[in-house]
C-alpha positions as CSV (number, residue, x, y, z in Angstrom):
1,X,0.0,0.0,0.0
2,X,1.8,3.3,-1.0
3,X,1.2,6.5,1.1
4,X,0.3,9.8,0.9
5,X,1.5,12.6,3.0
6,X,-1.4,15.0,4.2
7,X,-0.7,18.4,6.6
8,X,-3.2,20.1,9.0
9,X,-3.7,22.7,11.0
10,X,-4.0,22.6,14.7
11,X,-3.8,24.8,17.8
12,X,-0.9,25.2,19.7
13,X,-2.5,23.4,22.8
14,X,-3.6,20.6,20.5
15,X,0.2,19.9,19.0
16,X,1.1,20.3,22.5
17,X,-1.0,17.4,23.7
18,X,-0.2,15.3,20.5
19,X,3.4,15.7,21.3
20,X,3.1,14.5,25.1
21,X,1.1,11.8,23.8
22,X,2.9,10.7,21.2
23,X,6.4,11.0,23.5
24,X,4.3,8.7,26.4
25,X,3.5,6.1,23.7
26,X,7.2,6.6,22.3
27,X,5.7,6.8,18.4
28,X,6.1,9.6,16.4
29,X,3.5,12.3,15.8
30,X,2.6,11.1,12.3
31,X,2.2,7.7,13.3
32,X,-0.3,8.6,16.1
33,X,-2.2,10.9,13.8
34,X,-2.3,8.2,11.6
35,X,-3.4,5.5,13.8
36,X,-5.7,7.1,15.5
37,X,-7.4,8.5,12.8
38,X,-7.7,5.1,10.6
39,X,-9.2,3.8,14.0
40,X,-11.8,6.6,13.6
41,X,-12.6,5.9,10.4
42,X,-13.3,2.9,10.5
43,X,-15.5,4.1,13.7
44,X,-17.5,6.0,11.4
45,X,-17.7,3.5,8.7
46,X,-19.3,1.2,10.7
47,X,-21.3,3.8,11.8
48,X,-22.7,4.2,8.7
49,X,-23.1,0.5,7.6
50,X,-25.7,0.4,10.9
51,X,-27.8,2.8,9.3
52,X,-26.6,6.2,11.2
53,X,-27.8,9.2,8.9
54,X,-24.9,11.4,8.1
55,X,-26.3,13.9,10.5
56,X,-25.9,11.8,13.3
57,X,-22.4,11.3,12.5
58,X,-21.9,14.6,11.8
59,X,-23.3,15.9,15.5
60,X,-20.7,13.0,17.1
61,X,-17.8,14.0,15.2
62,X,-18.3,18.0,16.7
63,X,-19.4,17.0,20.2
64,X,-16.1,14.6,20.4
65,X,-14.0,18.0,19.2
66,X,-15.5,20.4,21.6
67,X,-15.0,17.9,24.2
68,X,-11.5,17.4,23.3
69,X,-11.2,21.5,23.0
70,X,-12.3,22.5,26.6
């Protein structure tokens, strides 16, 4: 499987945390980012597959960020 390089934008606070995490786990940033977001993926894939309207997914995927922004 070949790879593709993506870049984002985050708050300082946020790249903060990532970087603590990441050191605690002893991974680099990219391959937390990565895992953790193919895990929520396939979190919203099978989502979806259950019959979740998009709105639904929609309203999880902003209360998880502004519970992760306080």
């Amino acid at each position: 499987m070949s790879k593709k390089r993506i870049s984002a934008t985050v708050s300082e606070d946020f790249d903060t945390k990532l970087n603590e995490r990441a050191q605690k786990l002893g991974v680099s940033k990219s391959a937390l980012v990565s895992f953790a977001l193919g895990v929520y993926m396939s979190q919203l894939d099978l989502l979806e597959k259950n019959g979740t309207s998009e709105k639904d997914i929609y309203d999880m995927i902003r209360y998880n960020f502004e519970e992760l922004s306080r």
